[in-house]
C-alpha positions in Angstrom: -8.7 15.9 -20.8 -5.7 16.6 -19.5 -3.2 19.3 -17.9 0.7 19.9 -18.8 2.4 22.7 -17.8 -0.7 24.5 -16.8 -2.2 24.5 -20.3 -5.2 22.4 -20.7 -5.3 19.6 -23.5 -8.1 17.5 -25.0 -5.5 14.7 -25.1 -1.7 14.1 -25.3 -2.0 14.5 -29.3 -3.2 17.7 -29.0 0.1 18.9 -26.8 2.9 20.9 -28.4 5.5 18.9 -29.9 8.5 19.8 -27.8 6.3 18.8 -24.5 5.7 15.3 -26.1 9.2 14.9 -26.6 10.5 16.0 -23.2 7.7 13.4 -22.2 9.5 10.3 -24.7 12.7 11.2 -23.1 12.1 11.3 -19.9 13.6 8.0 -18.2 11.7 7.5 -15.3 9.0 10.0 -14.3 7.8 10.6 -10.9 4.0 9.9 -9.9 1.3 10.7 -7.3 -2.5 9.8 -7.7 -4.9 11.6 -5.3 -8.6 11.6 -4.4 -11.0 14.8 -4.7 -14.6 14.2 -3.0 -17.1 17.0 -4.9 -13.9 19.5 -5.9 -12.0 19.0 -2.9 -8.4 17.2 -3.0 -8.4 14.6 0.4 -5.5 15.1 2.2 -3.9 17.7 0.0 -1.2 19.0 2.2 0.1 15.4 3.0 0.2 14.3 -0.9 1.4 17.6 -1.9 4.7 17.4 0.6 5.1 13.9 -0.3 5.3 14.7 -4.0 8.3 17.8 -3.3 9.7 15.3 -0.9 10.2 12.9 -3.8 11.5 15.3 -6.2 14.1 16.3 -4.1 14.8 12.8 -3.7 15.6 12.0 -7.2 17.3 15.7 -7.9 14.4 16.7 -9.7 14.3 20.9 -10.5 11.0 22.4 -8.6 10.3 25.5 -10.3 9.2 28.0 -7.5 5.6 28.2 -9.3 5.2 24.4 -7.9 3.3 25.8 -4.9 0.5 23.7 -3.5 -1.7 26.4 -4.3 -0.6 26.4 -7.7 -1.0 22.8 -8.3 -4.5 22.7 -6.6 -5.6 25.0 -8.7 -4.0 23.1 -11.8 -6.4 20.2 -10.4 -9.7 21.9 -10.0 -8.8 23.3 -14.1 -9.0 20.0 -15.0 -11.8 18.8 -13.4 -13.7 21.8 -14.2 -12.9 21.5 -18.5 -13.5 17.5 -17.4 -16.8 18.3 -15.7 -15.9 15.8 -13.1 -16.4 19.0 -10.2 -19.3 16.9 -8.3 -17.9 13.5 -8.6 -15.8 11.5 -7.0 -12.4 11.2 -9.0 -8.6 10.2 -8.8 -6.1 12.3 -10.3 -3.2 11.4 -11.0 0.0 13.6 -10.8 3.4 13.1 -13.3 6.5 15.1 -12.8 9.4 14.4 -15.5 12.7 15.7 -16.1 13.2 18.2 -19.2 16.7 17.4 -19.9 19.2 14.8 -19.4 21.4 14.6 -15.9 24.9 14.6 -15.9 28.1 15.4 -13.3 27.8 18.9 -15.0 24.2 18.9 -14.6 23.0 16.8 -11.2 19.4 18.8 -11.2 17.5 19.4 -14.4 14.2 21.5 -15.0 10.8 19.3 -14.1 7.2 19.9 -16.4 4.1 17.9 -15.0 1.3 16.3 -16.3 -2.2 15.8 -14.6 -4.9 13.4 -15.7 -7.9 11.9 -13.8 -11.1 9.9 -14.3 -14.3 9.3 -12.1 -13.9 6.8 -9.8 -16.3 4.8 -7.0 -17.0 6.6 -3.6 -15.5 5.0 -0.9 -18.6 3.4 1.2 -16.9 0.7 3.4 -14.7 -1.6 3.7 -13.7 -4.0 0.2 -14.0 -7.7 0.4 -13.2 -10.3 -1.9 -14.0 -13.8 -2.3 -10.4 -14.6 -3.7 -7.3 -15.4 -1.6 -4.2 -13.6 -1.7 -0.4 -15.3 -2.0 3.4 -14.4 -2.1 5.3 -13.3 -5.0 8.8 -14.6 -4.7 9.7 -14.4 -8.5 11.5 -10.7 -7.2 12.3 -9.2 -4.4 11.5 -5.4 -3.6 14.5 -2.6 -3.1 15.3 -1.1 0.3 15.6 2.0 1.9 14.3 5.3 1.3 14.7 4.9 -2.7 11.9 1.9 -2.0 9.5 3.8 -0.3 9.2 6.0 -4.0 5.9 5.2 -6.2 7.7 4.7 -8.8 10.5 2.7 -7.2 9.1 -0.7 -7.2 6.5 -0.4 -10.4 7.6 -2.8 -12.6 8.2 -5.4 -10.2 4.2 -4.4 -9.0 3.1 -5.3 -13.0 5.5 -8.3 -12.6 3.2 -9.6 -9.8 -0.1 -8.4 -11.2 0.4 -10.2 -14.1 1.3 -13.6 -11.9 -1.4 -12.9 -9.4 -4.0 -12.6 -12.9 -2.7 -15.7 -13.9 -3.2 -18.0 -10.9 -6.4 -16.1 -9.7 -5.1 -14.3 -6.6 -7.0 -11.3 -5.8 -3.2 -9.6 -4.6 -0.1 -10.6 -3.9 2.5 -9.9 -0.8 5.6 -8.6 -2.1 8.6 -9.5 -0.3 12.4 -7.8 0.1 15.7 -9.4 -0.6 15.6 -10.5 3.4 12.5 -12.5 2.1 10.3 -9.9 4.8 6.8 -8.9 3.9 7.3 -5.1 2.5 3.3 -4.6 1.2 0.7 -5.9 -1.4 0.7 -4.8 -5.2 -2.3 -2.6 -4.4 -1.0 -0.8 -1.3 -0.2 -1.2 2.5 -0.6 -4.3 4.8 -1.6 -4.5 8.3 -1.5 -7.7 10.3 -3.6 -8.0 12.8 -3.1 -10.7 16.4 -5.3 -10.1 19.1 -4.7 -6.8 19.8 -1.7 -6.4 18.3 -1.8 -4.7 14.6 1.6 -4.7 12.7 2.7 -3.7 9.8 6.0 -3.4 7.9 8.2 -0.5 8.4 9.6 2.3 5.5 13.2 0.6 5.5 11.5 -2.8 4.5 10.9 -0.9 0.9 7.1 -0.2 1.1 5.7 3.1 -0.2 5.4 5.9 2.3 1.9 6.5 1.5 -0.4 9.1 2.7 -3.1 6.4 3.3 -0.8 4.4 5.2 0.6 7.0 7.2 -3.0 8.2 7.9 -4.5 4.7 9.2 -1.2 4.3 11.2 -1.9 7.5 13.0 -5.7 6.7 13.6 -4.4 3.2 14.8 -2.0 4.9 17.1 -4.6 7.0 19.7 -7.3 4.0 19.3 -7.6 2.6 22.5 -7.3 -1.2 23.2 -4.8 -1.6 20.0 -1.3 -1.9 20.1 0.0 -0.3 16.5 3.1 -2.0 15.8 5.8 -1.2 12.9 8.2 -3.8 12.9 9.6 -6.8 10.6 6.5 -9.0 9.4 8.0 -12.4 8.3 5.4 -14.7 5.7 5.3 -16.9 8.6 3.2 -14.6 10.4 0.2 -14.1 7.6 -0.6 -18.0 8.6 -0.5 -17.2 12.2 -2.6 -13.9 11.7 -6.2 -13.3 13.4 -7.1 -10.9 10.1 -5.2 -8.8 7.3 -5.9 -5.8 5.5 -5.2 -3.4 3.5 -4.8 0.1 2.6 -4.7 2.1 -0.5 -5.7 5.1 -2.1 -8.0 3.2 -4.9 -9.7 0.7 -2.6 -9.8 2.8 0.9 -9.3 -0.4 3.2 -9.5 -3.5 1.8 -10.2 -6.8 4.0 -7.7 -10.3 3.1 -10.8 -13.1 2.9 -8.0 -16.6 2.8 -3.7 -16.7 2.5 -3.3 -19.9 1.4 -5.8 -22.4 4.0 -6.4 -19.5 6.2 -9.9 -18.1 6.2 -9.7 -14.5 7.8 -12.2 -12.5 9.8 -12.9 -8.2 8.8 -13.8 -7.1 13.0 -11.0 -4.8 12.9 -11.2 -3.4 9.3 -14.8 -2.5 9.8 -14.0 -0.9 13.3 -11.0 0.8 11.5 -12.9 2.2 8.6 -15.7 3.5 10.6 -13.2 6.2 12.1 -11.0 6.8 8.5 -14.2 7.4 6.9 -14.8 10.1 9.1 -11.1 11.8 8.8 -11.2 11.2 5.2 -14.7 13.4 4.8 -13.2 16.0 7.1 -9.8 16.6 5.7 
C-alpha cells in the first residue's frame, strides 16, 4: 500500500497518470524514513523539522497543508489500510518537485509519497562477525548540501556494492580531505578511553535524527567526554571500540577494521539509556 498526495493506493500502478509522471520527472526527490513503535511515529517532531528543513534547502514548494499533523495523520492512513497499526514498521517519506525549476521559477510545487513495511523491534545492540573497511573509490560532498539523505546516495550504493563484493559488513566513507564523514548504514562514533568522537556536519555526514539523539544522550552522561571533531582513518586503528548509529539497525557495534578486534562496553552502556528515550518519545 501506499500514500500520494493523501489518496491511498494499492500500488504505484494503481496511481493517476499525471502523479506517475510528475514522479518520472522528478530529478532528484527528497527522502526521510522513520520508525513507528505500535502506531506511534518515534521522534516525530525531530524527523518532521528535519524533512521542511531539507525542502527549504533545495527550494522545494511546502504547500501550507504540509503540517506535521497533517503528515502524521497521512502515516497512521497507511498503516491502518496496511494493517501494520501494532507492529513495528519503517516508513519512508518522498517529497518531489511537480515541475521543472528555472531563473523564472527558483521554487516549484512539491507532491509526496509514503510507503512502509514491517520491520524488526529494536532489542539491543547489533553485532556482526564481519569487519568493516574504507571506501576510497569516492569521496563524499561537504557542507550543508552533504548532510542531505539524498546527497550522498549514489556514492552509498557505490560502496555497498564494493563492501558486498569483498565481504565487509560496512564501509567508512571518506571526504575529499580523505576525513572519516560516516558509514554507508549511518553515523560513527569512535570511542578512546573516555573520549567518544565523532565526525562533525561540515565533514558531509547526514544530520540525522538518530545521530543527533545519541549525541545528546552522550553529552549529560557522566564520565564521557562527547567529542565532534575531524576523525582521521588513522584513528579507527588506534580506537578502544566503534559504533554505529542508524535508524534501521538502532546502534550497531564495529566487531574488527582491518587487524583490530573491537570491544561493545560502551555500545551496550549507550543503548541501555537510547532504548529508554526511544520508548518514551
Amino acid at each position: 500500500m501506499i500514500v500520494l498526495n493523501g489518496s491511498v493506493y494499492t500500488d504505484l500502478n494503481s496511481a493517476p497518470t499525471s502523479d506517475l509522471q510528475a514522479i518520472l520527472e522528478a530529478a532528484n526527490p527528497f527522502q526521510e524514513s522513520v520508525r513507528v513503535e505500535a502506531g506511534k511515529i518515534v521522534y516525530w517532531e525531530a524527523h518532521y523539522f528535519r524533512m521542511m528543513a531539507s525542502m527549504r534547502i533545495l527550494r522545494m514548494g511546502i504547500p501550507m497543508t504540509y503540517t506535521m499533523e497533517y503528515l502524521e495523520e497521512q502515516v497512521l492512513l497507511l498503516l491502518q489500510e496496511s494493517d501494520l497499526l501494532k507492529k513495528s514498521v519503517q516508513i519512508h517519506f518522498s517529497f518531489f518537485s511537480t515541475g521543472s525549476i528555472s531563473r523564472s521559477v527558483p521554487i516549484v510545487p512539491s507532491s509526496f509519497l509514503i510507503h512502509g513495511e514491517a520491520c524488526e523491534t529494536m532489542l539491543g545492540v547489533q553485532t556482526s562477525d564481519r569487519s568493516i573497511d574504507l571506501y576510497k573509490d569516492h569521496w563524499v560532498v561537504k557542507g550543508l548540501y552533504g548532510t542531505l539523505e539524498q546527497s550522498n546516495d549514489r556514492l552509498r550504493k557505490l560502496a555497498s556494492v564494493y563492501a558486498f563484493e569483498n565481504d565487509f559488513e560496512d564501509c567508512v566513507l571518506l571526504n575529499e580531505d580523505k576525513q572519516i564523514t560516516e558509514t554507508i548504514t549511518g553515523a560513527i562514533f569512535v570511542v578512546k578511553g573516555n573520549q567518544i568522537k565523532t565526525p562533525p556536519l561540515t565533514s558531509g555526514c547526514r544530520s540525522s535524527v538518530y545521530r543527533q539523539v545519541v549525541i545528546d544522550l552522550l553529552v549529560k552522561q557522566d564520565g564521557l567526554d562527547l567529542v565532534e571533531d575531524v576523525v582521521s582513518p588513522f584513528e579507527l586503528q588506534k580506537a578502544d571500540e566503534l559504533f554505529v548509529v542508524s535508524l534501521s539497525n538502532g546502534i550497531q557495534s564495529v566487531k574488527q577494521y582491518r587487524k583490530k578486534v573491537f570491544v561493545s562496553t560502551t555500545a551496550e552502556s549507550v543503548f541501555s539509556k537510547f532504548i529508554m528515550g526511544y520508548r518514551l518519545s
